[in-house]
ROTOR-883521 format. One record per atom (N, C-alpha, C, O): residue in one letter; x, y, z. Coordinates in pm, whole numbers, plus 50000, padded with zeros to 5 digits. Layout:
% residues N
aXYZ...
//
This chain:
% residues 310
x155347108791870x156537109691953x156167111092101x156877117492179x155237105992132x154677108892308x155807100092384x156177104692492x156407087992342x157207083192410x158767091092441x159517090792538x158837097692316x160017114192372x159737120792451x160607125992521x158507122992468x157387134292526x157597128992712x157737135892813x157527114492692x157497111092849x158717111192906x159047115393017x159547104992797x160847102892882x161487114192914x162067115493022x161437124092817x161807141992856x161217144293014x161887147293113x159967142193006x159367144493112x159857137293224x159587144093323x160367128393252x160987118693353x162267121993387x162707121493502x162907125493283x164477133593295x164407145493365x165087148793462x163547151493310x163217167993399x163147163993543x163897169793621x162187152993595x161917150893720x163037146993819x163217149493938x163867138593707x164607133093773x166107144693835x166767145693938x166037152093687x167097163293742x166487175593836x167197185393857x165537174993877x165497188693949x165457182994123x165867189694217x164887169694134x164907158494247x166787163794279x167067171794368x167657158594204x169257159294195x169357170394215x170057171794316x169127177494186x169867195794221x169837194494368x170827196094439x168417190994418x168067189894553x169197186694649x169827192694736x169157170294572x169887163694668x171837161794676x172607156794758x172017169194537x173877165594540x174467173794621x173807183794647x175437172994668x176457177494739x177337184094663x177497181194544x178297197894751x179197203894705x180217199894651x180857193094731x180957201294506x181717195994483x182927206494453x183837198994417x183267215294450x183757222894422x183117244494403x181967247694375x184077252694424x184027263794346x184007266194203x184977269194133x182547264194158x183297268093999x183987280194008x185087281093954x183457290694077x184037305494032x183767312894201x183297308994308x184237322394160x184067334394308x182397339494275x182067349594338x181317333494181x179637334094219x179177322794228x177997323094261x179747309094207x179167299994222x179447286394252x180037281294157x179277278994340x179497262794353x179047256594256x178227260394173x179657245494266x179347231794144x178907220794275x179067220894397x178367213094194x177847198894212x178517187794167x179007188694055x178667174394248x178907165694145x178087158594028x178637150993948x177007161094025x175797164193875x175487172393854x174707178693926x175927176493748x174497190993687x174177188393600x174957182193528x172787191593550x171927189493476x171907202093328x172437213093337x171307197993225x171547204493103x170007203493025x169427192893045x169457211392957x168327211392894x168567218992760x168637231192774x168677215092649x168957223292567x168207223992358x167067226292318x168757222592324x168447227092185x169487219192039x170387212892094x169547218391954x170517212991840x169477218991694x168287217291668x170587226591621x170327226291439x171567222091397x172637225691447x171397213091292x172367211291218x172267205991070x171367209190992x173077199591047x172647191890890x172617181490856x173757176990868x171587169790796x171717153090818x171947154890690x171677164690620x172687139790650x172817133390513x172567119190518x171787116390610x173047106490434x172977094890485x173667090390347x174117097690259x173647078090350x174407070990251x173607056090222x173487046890303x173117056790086x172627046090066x172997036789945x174147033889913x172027033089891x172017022489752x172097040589586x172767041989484x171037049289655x170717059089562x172097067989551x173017068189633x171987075389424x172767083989427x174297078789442x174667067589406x175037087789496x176357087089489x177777093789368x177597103889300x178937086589366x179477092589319x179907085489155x179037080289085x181117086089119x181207074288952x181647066289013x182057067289129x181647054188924x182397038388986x181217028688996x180047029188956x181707022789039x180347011989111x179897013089219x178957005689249x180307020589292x179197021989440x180637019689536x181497011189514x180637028989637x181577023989756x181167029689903x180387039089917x181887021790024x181097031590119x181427044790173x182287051590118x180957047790251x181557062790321x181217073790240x180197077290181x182427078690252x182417093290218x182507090990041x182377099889957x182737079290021x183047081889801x181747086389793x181727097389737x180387081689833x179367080789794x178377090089833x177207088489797x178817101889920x178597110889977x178457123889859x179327129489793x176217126889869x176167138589792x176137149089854x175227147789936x176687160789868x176537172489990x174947175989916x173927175589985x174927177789840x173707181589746x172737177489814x171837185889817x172487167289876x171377161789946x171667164590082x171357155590159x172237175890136x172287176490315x171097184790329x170757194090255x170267178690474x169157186290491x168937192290640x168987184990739x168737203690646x168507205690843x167707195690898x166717188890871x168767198091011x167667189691131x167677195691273x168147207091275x167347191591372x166817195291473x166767186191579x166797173991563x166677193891726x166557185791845x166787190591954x167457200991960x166297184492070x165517184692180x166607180692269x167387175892187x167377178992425x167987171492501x167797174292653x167947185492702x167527165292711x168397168492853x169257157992896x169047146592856x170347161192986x171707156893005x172067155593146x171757164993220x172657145693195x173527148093380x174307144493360x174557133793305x175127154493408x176647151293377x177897150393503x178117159393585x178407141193496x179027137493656x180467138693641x181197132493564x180837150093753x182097155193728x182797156393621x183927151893602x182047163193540x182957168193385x183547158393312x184177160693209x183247140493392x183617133993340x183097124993225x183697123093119x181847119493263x180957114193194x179517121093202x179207126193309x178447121693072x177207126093053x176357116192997x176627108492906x175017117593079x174087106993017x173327112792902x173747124392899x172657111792829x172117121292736x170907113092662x170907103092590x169737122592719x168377118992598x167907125092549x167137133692593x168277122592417x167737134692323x166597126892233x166337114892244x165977135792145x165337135592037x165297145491922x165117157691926x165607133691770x166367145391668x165267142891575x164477133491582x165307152491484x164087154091371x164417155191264x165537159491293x164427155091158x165377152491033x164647147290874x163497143790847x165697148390801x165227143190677x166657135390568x167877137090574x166157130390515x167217125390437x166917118890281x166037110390281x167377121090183x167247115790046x168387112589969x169577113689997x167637106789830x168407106889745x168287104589627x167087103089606x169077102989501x168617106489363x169467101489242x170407108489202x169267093289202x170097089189058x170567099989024x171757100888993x169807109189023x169847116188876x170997125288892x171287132388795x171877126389027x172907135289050x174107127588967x175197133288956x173907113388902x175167108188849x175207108288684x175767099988613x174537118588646x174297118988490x175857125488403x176337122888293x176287134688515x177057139688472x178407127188459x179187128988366x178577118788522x179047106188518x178657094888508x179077086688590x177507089888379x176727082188392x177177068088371x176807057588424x178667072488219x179047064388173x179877050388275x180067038288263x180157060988374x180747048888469x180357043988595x181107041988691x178757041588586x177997038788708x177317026688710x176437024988794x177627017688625x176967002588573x175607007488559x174926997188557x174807017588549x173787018688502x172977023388602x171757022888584x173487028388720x172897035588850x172367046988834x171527050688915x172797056288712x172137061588648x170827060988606x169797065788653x171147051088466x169787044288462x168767040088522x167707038488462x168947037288674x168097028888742x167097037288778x166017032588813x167357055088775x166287063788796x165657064488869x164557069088838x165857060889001x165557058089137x165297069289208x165687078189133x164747075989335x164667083089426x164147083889479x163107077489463x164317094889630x163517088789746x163807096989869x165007099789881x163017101589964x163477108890055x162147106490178x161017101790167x162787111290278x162067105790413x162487113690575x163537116390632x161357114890598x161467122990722x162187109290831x162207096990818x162867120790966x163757107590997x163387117091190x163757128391222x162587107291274x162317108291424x162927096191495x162597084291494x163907102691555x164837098891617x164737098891805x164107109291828x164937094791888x165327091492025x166797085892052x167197077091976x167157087792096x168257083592153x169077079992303x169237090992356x169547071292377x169707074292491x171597073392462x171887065192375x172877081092529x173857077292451x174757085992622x174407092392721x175907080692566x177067088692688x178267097292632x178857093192532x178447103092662x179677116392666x180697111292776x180537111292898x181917106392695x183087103292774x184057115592752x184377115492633x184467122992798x185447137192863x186887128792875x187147124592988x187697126492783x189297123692817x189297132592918x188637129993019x190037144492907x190857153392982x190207154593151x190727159893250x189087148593139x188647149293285x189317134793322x190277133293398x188667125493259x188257114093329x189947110193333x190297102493423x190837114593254x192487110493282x193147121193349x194367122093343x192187132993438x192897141593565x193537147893462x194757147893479x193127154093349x194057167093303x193877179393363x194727186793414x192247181293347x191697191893333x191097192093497x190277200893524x191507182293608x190817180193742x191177192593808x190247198793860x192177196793814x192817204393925x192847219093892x193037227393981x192637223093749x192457232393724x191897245493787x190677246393780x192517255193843x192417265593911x190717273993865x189847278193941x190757273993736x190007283493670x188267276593625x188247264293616x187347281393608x186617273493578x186577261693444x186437268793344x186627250193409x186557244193288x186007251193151x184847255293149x186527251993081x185927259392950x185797246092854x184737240292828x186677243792822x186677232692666x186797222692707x187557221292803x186017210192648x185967196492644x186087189592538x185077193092478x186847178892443x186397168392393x185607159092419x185477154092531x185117156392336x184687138092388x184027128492286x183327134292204x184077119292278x183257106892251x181927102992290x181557104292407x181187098392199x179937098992209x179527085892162x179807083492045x178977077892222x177917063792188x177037061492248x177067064992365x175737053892194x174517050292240x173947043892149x174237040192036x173087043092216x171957032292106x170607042492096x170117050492176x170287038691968x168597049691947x167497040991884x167477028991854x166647050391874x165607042391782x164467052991692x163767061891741x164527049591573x163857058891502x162907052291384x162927039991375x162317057591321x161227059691248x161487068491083x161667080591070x161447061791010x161377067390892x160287057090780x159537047390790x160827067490663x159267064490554x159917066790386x159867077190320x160307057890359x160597060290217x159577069190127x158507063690100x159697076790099x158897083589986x159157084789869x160307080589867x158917087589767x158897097889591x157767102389556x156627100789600x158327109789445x157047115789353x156817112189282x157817108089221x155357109289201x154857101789099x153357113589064x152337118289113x154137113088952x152987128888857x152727136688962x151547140188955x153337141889070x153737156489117x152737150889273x152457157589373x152487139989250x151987133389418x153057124989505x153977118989451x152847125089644x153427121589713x153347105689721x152197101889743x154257095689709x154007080789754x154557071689867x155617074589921x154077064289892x154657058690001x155357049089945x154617045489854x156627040489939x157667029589881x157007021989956x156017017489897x157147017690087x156997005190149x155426994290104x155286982090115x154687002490065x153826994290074x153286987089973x152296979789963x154566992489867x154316991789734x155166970889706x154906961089636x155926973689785x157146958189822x157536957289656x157496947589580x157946972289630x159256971189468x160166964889498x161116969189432x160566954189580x161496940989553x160606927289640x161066919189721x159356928389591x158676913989638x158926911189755x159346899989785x158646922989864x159066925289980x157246913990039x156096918190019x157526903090093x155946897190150x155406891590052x154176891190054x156166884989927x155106875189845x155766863989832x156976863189853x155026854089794x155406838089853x156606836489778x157626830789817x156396842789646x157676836289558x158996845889588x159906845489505x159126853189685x160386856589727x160106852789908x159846862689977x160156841989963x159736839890105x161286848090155x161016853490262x162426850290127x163026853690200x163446869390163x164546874090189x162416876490099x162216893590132x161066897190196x160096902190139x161186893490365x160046900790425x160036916790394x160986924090366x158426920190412x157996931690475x159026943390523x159826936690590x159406954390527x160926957990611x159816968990726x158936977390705x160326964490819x159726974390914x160156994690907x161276999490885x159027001390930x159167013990934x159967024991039x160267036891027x160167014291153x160597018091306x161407005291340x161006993891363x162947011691335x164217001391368x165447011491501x165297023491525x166127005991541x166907005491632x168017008191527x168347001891426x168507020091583x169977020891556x171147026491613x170807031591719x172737028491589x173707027991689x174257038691664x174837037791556x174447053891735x174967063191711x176037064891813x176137061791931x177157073291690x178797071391777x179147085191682x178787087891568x180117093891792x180707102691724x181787112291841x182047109491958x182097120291786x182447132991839x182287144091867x181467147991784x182597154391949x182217163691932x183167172792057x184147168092115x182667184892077x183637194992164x182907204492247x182357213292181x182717205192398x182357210092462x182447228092520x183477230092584x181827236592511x182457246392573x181677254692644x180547257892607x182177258292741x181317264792874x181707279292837x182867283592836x180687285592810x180457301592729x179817305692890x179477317492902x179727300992954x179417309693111x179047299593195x178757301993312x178517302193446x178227291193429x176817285693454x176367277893537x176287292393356x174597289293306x174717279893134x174007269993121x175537283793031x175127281592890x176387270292821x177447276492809x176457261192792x177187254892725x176637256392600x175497259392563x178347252092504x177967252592320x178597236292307x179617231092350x177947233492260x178697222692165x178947219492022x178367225591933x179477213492008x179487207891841x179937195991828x180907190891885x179117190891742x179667175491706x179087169291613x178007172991566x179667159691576x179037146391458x178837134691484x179797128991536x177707127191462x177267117091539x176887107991362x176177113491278x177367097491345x177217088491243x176347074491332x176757068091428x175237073091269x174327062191283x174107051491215x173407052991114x174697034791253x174547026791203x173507022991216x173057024091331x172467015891094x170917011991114x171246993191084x172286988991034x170536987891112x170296970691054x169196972890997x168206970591066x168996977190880x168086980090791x168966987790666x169646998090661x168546976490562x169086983390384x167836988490320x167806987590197x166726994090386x166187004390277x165427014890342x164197015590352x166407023890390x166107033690429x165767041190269x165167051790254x166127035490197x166157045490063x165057033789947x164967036189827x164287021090017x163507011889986x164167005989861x163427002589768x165947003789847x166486996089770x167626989689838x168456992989923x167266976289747x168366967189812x169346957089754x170556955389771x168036948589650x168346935089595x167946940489462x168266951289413x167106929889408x167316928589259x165816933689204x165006939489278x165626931289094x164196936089051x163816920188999x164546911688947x162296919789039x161346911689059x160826910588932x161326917988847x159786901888895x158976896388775x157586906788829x157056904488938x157096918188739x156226925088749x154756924188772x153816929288834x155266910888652x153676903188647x153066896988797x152096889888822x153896901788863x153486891689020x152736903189080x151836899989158x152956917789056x151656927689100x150206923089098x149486924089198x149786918188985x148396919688972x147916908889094x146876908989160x149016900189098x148406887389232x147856892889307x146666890989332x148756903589379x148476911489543x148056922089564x147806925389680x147796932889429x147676943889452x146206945889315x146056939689210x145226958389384x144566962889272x144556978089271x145176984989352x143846982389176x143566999989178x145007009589192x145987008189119x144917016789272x146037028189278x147637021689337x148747026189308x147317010289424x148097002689447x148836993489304x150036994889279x148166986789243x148746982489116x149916989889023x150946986588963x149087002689047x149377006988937x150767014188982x151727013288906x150907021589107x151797027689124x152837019389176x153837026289193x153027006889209x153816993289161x154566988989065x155666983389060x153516993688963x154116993988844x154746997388813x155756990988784x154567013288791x155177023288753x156687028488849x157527035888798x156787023588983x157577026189077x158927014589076x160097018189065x158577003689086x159136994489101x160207001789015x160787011089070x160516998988892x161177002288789x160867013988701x159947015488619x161877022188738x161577034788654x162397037988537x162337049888506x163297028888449x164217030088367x163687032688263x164507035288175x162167033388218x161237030688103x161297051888119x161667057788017x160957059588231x161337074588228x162467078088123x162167088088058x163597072988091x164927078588074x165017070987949x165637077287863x164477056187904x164327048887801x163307042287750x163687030587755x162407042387711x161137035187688x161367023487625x160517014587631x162527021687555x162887007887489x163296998287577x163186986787534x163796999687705x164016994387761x163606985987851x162856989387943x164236969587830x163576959487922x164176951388032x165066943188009x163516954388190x164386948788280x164036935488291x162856932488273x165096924088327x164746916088328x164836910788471x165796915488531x163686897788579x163546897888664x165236892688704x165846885288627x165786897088822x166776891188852x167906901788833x169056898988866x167676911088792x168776925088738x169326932088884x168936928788996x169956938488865x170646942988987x169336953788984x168656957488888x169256957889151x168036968689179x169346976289220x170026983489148x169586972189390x170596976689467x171206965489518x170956953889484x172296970389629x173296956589689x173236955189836x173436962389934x172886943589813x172796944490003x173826939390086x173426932490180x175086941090077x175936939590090x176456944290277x176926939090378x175856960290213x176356971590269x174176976990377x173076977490322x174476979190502x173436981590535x173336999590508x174347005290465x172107007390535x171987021190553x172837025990605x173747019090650x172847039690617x173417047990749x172867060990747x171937064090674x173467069390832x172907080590751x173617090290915x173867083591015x173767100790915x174827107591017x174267127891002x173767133790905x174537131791102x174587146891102x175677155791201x175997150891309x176107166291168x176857177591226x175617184091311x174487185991267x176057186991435x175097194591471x175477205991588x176497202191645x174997218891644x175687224991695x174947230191827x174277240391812x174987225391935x174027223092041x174327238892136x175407244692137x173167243092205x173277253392311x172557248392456x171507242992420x172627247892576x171967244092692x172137252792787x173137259592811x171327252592829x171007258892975x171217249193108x170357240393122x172307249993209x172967242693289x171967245793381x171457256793361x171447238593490x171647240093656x171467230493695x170977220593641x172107233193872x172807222793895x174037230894004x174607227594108x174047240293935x174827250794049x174467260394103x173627267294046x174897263794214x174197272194319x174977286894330x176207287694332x174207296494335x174667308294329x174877312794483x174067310494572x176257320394500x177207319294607x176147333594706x175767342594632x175947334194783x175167345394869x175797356794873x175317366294936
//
């Protein structure tokens, strides 16, 4: 993450340069002036989930919230600094840290009506490093509600979009060891006889949008809270997508620990049934529908940017 590492570092520079140079914009209070930028450095815990091909609820699969396991919410974490121009709009670069999974096996209790998603005995979980660059739009400022206000600003809404880019890693367990999915290509991800399932890259671009609510607890400390849902262009954050492949095509590309855990990974329905035979071309997952994956999170910062009155 050194490229978080710099750009943090460039933001810092850039906001303490600005303290320097902005002009008075107001009394926040009878101790202190405001600026028309002030700057924010702060902190976020909260809880990620995501929504994929795994897991879910009975039925056949749907998006959103049907398919939503709370069972799988995991903390996460993060880093920000912020300039924010007249209470109206905020620039914001953060970096979030995270995890996310998921698991057939939560649909047993409804197995009978899952076309066999059950069965498919799938799972998978993955650390999730995130960047982001995104903006904070303030209604009540930017439409002169909250402009004229006598008292210092306390509460904000707002809207939140940007674009990010992150890094994740499909994983499972196999006899109580850790594996890597991707490199295994359990849907003939890079072999000639599927030319159109490349490789899926590990580090993709994605689009985070949400809400959340501002509040000035003094004028050094803001709280926030909010939810930020992230669209990815990538269907295997959870390394399922399409269909299951002809097995026999392992031994072409792969030998030793690689082979084998190919094998055994690709298709795991033989765990739950040993009689059982997939045939190439069977539903894996649907690619219909890309990843996502979203968190609540509840932010604290340290403001300056304002000048304490003599």
């Amino acid at each position: 993450m050194k490229k978080i590492t710099f750009l943090l570092s460039v933001i810092i520079l850039i906001a303490v340069s600005g303290k320097k140079a902005s002009a008075q914009f107001y009394f926040y209070d009878n101790k202190y002036y405001d600026n028309p930028v002030i700057f924010e450095v702060g902190a976020s815990i909260g809880a990620m989930n995501c929504l994929t091909d795994i897991g879910g609820h009975k039925g056949v699969g749907e998006n959103f919230v049907k398919d939503l396991n709370l069972g799988k919410t995991h903390i996460s974490g993060g880093i920000f600094l912020s300039a924010t121009y007249k209470y109206m709009f905020t620039l914001r670069l953060e970096g979030t840290f995270g995890k996310i999974s998921g698991d057939d096996k939560v649909l047993e209790s409804v197995r009978e009506t899952t076309k066999r998603r059950y069965e498919r005995n799938l799972n998978f979980f993955s650390k999730i490093n995130e960047v982001t660059l995104g903006i904070e739009a303030h209604p009540l400022y930017i439409f002169g509600k909250n402009k004229e206000d006598k008292d210092p600003p306390r509460f904000s809404p707002y809207l939140y979009a940007g674009i990010g880019y992150f890094s994740y890693n499909p994983q499972t367990k196999l006899n109580g060891k850790t594996v890597d999915l991707q490199p295994l290509s359990t849907e003939g991800q890079g072999f000639a006889e599927y030319p159109d399932r490349k490789i899926y890259k590990l580090n993709k671009f994605n689009f985070p949008f949400g809400v959340g609510v501002k509040y000035d607890l003094s004028p050094l400390i803001y709280l926030r809270a909010e939810f930020i849902y992230r669209m990815t262009n990538t269907d295997y954050l959870d390394d399922v997508s399409t269909r299951y492949i002809d097995p026999t095509l392992y031994s072409k590309y792969f030998t030793g620990a690689r082979l084998t855990n190919a094998l055994l990974l690709n298709d795991r329905q033989y765990e739950l049934d040993p009689t059982h035979i997939t045939k190439p071309g069977d539903v894996r997952g649907r690619s219909k529908n890309k990843d996502s994956y979203f968190s609540f999170n509840v932010k604290v910062s340290y403001t300056f940017g304002r000048e304490k009155i003599n």
